[in-house]
NUSE-772642 format. One record per residue (C-alpha): chain; x, y, z. Coordinates in pm, 1 decimal, always signed. Example, Ala and Ser with C-alpha at 12.3 -4.5 7.8 and 13.67 -1.06 7.14 Angstrom:
+------+----------+----------+----------+
: unit :     east :    north :       up :
+------+----------+----------+----------+
:    A :  +1230.0 :   -450.0 :   +780.0 :
:    A :  +1367.0 :   -106.0 :   +714.0 :
+------+----------+----------+----------+
This chain:
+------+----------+----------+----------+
: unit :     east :    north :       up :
+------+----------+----------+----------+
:    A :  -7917.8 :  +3431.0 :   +737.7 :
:    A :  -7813.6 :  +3356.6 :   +367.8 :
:    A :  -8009.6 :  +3596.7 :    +93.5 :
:    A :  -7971.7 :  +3492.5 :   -311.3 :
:    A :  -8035.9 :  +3758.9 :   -490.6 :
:    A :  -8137.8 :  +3658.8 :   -897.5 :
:    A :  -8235.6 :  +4008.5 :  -1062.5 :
:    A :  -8442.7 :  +4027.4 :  -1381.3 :
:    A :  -8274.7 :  +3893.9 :  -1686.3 :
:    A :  -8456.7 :  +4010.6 :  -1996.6 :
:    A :  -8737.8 :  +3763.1 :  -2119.1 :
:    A :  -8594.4 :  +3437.6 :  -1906.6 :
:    A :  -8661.1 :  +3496.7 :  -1564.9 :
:    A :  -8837.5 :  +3734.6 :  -1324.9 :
:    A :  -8647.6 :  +3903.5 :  -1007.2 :
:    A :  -8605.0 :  +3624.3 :   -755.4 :
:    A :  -8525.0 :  +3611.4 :   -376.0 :
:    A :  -8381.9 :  +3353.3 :   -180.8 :
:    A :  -8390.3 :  +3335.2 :   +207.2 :
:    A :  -8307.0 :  +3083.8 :   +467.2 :
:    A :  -8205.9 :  +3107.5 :   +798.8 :
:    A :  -8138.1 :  +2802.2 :  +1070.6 :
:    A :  -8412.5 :  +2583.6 :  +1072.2 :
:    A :  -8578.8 :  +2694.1 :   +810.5 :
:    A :  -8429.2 :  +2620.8 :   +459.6 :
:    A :  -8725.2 :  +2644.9 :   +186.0 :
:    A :  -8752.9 :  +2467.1 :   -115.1 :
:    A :  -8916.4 :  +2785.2 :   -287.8 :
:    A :  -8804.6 :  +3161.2 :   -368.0 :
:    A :  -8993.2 :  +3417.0 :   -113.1 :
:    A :  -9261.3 :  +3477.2 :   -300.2 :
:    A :  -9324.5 :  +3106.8 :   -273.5 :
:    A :  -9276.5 :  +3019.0 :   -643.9 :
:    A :  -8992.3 :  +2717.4 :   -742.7 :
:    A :  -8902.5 :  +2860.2 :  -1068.7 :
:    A :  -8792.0 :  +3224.5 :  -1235.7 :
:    A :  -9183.3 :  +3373.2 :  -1316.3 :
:    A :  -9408.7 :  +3395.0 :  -1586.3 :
:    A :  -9097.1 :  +3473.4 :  -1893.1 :
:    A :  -9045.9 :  +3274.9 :  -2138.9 :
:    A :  -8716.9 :  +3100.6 :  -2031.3 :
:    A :  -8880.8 :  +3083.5 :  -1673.2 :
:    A :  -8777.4 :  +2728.4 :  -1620.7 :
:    A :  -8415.1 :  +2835.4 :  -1609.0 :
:    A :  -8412.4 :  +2912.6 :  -1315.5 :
:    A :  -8575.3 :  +2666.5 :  -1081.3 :
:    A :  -8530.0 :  +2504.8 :   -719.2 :
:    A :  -8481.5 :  +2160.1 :   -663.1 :
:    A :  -8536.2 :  +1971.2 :   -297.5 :
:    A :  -8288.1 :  +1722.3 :   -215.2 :
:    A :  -8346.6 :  +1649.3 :   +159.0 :
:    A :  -8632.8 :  +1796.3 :   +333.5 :
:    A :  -8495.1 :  +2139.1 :   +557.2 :
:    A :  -8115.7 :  +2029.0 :   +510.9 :
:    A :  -8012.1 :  +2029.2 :   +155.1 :
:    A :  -8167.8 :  +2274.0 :   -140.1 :
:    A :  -8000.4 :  +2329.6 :   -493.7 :
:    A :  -8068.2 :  +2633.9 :   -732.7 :
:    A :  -8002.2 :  +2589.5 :  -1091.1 :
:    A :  -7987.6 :  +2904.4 :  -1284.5 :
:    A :  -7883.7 :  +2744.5 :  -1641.4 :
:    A :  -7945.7 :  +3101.1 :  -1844.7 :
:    A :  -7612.5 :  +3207.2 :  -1623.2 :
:    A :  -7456.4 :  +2881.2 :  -1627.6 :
:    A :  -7449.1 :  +2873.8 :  -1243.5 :
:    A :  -7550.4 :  +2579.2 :   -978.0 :
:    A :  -7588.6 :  +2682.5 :   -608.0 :
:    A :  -7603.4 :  +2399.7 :   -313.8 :
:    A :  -7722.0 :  +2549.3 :    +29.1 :
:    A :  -7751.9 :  +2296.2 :   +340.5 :
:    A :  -7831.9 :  +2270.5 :   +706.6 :
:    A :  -7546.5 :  +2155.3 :   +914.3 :
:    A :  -7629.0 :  +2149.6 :  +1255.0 :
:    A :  -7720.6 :  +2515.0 :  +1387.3 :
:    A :  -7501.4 :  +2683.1 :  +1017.5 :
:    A :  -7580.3 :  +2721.1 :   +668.9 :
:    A :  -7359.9 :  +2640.1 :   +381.7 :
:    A :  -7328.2 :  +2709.1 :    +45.2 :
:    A :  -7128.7 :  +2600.7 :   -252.0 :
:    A :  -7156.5 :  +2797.4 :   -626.0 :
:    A :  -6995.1 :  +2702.0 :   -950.1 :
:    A :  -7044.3 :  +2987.0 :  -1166.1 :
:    A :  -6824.9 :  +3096.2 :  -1516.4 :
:    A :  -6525.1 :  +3313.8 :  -1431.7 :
:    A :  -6767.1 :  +3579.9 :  -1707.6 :
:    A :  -7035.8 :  +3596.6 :  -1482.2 :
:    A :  -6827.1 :  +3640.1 :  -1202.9 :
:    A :  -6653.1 :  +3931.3 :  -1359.9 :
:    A :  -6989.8 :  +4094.8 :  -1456.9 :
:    A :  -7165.0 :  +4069.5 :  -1154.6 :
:    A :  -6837.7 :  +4244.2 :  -1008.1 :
:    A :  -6844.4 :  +4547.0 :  -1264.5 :
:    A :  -7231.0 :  +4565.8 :  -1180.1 :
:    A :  -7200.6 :  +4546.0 :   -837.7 :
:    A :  -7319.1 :  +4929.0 :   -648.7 :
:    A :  -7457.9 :  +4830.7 :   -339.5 :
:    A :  -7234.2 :  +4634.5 :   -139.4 :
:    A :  -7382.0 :  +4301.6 :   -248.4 :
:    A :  -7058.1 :  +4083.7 :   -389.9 :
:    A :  -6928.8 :  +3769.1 :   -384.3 :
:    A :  -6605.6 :  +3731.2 :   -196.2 :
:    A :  -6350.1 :  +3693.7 :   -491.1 :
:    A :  -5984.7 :  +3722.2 :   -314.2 :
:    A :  -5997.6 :  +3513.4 :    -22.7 :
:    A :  -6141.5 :  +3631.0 :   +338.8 :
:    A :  -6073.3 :  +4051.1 :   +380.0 :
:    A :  -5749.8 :  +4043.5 :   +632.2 :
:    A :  -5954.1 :  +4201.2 :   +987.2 :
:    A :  -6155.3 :  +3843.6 :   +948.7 :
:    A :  -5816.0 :  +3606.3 :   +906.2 :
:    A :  -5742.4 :  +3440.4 :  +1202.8 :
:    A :  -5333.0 :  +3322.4 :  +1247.6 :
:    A :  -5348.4 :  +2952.8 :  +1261.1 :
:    A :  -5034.8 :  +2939.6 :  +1419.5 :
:    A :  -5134.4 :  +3173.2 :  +1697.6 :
:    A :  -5408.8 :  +2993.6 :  +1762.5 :
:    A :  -5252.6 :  +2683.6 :  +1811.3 :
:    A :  -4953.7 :  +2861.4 :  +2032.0 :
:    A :  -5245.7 :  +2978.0 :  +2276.8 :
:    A :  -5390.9 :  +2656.5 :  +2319.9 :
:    A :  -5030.4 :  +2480.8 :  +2403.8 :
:    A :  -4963.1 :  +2770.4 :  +2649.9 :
:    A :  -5307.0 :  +2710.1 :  +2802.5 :
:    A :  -5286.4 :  +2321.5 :  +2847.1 :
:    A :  -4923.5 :  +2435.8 :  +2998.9 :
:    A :  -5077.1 :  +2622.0 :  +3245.8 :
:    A :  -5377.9 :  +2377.9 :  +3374.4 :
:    A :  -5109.3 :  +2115.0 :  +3406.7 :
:    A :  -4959.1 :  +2335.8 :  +3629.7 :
:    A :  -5258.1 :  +2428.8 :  +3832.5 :
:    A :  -5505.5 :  +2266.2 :  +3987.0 :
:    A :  -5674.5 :  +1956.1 :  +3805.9 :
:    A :  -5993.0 :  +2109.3 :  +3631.7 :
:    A :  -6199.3 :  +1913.3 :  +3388.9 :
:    A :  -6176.5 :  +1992.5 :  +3024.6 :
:    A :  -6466.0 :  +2149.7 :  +2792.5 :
:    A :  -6655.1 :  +1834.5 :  +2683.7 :
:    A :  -6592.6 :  +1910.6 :  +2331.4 :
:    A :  -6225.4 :  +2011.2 :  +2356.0 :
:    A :  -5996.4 :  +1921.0 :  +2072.6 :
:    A :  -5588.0 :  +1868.0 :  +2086.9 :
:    A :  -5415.4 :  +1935.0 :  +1769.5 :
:    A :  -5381.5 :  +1554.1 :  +1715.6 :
:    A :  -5753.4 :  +1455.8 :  +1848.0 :
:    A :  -5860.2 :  +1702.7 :  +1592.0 :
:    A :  -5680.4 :  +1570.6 :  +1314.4 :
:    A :  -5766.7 :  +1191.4 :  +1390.9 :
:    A :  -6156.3 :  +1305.2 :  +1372.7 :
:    A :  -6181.4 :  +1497.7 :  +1078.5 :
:    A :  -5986.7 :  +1227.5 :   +905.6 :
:    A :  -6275.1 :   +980.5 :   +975.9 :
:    A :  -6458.6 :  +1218.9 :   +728.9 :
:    A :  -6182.3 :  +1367.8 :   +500.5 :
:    A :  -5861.3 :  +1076.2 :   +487.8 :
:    A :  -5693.6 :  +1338.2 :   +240.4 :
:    A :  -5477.3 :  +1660.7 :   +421.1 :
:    A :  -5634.6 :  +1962.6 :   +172.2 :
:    A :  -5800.2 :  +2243.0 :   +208.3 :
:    A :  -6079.5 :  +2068.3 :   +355.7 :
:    A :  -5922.7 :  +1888.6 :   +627.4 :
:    A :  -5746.4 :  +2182.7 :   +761.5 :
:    A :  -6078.0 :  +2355.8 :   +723.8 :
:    A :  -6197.7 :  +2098.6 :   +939.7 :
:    A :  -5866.3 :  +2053.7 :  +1205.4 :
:    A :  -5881.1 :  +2476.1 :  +1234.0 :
:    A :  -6287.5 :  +2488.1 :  +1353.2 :
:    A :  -6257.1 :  +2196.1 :  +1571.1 :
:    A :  -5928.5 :  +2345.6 :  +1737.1 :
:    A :  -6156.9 :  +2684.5 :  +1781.9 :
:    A :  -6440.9 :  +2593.7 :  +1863.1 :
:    A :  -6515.9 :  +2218.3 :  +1957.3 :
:    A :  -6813.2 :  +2174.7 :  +1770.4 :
:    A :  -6862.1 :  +1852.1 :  +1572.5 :
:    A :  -7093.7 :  +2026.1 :  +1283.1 :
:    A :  -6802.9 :  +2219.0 :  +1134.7 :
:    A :  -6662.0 :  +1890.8 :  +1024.4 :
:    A :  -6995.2 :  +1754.8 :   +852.7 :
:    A :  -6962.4 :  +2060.4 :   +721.6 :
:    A :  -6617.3 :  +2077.5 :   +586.8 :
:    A :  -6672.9 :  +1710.9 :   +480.6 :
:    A :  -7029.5 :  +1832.5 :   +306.1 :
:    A :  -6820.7 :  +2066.3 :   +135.8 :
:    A :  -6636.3 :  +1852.9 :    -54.9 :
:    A :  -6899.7 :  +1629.9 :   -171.8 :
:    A :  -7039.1 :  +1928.3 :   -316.4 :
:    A :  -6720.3 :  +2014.9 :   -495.9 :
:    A :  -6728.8 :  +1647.6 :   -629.9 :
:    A :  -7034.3 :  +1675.8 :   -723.8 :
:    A :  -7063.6 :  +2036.9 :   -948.4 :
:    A :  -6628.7 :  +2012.4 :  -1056.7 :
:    A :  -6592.3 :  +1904.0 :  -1394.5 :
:    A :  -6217.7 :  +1807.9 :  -1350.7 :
:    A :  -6203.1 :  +1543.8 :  -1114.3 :
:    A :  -5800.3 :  +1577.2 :  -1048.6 :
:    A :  -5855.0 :  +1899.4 :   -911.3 :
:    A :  -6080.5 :  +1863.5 :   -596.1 :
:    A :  -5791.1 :  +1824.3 :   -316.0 :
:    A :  -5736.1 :  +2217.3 :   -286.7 :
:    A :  -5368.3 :  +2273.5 :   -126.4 :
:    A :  -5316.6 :  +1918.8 :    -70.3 :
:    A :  -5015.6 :  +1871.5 :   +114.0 :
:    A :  -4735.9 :  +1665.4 :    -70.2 :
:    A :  -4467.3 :  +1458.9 :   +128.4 :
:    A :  -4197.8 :  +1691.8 :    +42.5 :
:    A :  -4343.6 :  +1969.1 :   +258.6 :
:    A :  -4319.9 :  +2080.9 :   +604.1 :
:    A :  -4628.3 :  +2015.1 :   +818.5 :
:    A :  -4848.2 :  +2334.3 :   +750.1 :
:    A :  -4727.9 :  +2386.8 :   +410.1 :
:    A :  -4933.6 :  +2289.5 :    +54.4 :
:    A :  -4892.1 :  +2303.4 :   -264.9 :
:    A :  -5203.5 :  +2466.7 :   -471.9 :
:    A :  -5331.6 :  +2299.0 :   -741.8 :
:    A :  -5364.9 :  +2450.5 :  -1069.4 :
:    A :  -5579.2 :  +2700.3 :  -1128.4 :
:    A :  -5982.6 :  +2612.6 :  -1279.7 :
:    A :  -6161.5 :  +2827.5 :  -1534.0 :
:    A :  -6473.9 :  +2789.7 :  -1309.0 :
:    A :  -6463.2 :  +3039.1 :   -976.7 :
:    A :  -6483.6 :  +2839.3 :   -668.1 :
:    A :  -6718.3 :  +2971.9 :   -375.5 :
:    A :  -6773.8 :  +2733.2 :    -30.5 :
:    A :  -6864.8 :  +2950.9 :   +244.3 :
:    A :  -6978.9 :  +2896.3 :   +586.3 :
:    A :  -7248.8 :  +3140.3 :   +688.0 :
:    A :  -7220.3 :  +3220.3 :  +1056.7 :
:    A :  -7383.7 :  +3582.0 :  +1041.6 :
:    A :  -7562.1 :  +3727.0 :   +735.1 :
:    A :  -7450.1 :  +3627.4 :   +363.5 :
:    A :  -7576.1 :  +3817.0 :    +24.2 :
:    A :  -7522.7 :  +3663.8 :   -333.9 :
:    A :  -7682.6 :  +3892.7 :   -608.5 :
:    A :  -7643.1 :  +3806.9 :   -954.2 :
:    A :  -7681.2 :  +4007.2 :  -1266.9 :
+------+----------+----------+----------+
């Protein structure tokens, strides 16, 4: 479930509540409206439908701040360019838990590449070893993974190791529409077009290594929302 939160913002725009869940992505706030109320500035805050229960965007122009939410197979996505101002604010505001995630995943939630990708060698070592059992239908090598999320995402950045990691943990297809859907929103709401390929990886690094690009006064959030996700703003 994915939950927008848009409080009241003087005379521009009523209190405003988003909700979607799988299989049902609205084109409308919960009380069924498309825009921010009755105020004045009402109209700065409105809901647009792109593609009918798969893609919905949120302008909020009084805050400066575009949200994208899709379908992608049985997850939700979302992508937010918002001013590095209103970022900060909503952070000093924030007293009841509800927060963007500003530094990067909190560490009981990171998951060791490298580990993972150890298990899985040690695991294909031992079913060579033992009796010939069929693999999971969906079961990705480290170099079947990487040959199909490059059909999607030809460039090795953030993106396509997004991509290689979900496939490697979990077989399933969606995560790289969804890693691939996730930079064509990028494309679409960055104003700096030389800065999309996140941690791109140059040809004078090691394999696993990147070098991050410079840093953007606009605060980058692409999530995947596998549980329950809560965006409140001012």
């Amino acid at each position: 479930q994915l939950t927008i939160i848009f409080k009241s913002f003087q005379e521009c725009v009523d209190q405003k509540v988003y909700q979607a869940e799988m299989d049902e992505l609205p084109a409308a706030f919960a009380d069924g409206s498309k825009n921010g109320g009755d105020k004045h500035g009402a109209n700065s805050l409105k809901i647009t439908e792109k593609v009918s229960g798969q893609h919905i965007e949120i302008q909020a122009k009084y805050i400066g701040t575009t949200i994208v939410v899709r379908q992608v197979g049985r997850y939700l996505t979302f992508a937010v360019r918002m001013p590095e101002e209103v970022v900060n604010a909503v952070e000093d505001r924030d007293s009841q838990g509800l927060y963007l995630c500003l530094r990067g995943c909190p560490l009981n939630q990171q998951i060791d590449f490298q580990t993972v990708r150890s298990a899985q060698a040690t695991e294909g070592r031992a079913r060579r070893k033992g009796p010939s059992l069929p693999a999971p239908p969906e079961a990705f090598t480290y170099e079947t993974a990487t040959a199909k999320c490059r059909e999607k995402l030809p460039v090795e950045d953030l993106y396509f190791q997004s991509c290689v990691f979900d496939l490697l943990t979990t077989g399933d297809v969606n995560f790289m529409l969804a890693a691939y859907y996730a930079f064509e929103d990028v494309k679409m709401l960055h104003s700096n077009k030389d800065k999309l390929h996140l941690y791109e990886r140059t040809r004078d690094l090691a394999p696993g290594n990147a070098a991050p690009s410079g840093t953007s006064p606009v605060l980058w959030v692409v999530l995947l929302c596998l549980s329950q996700c809560w965006l409140c703003f001012l």
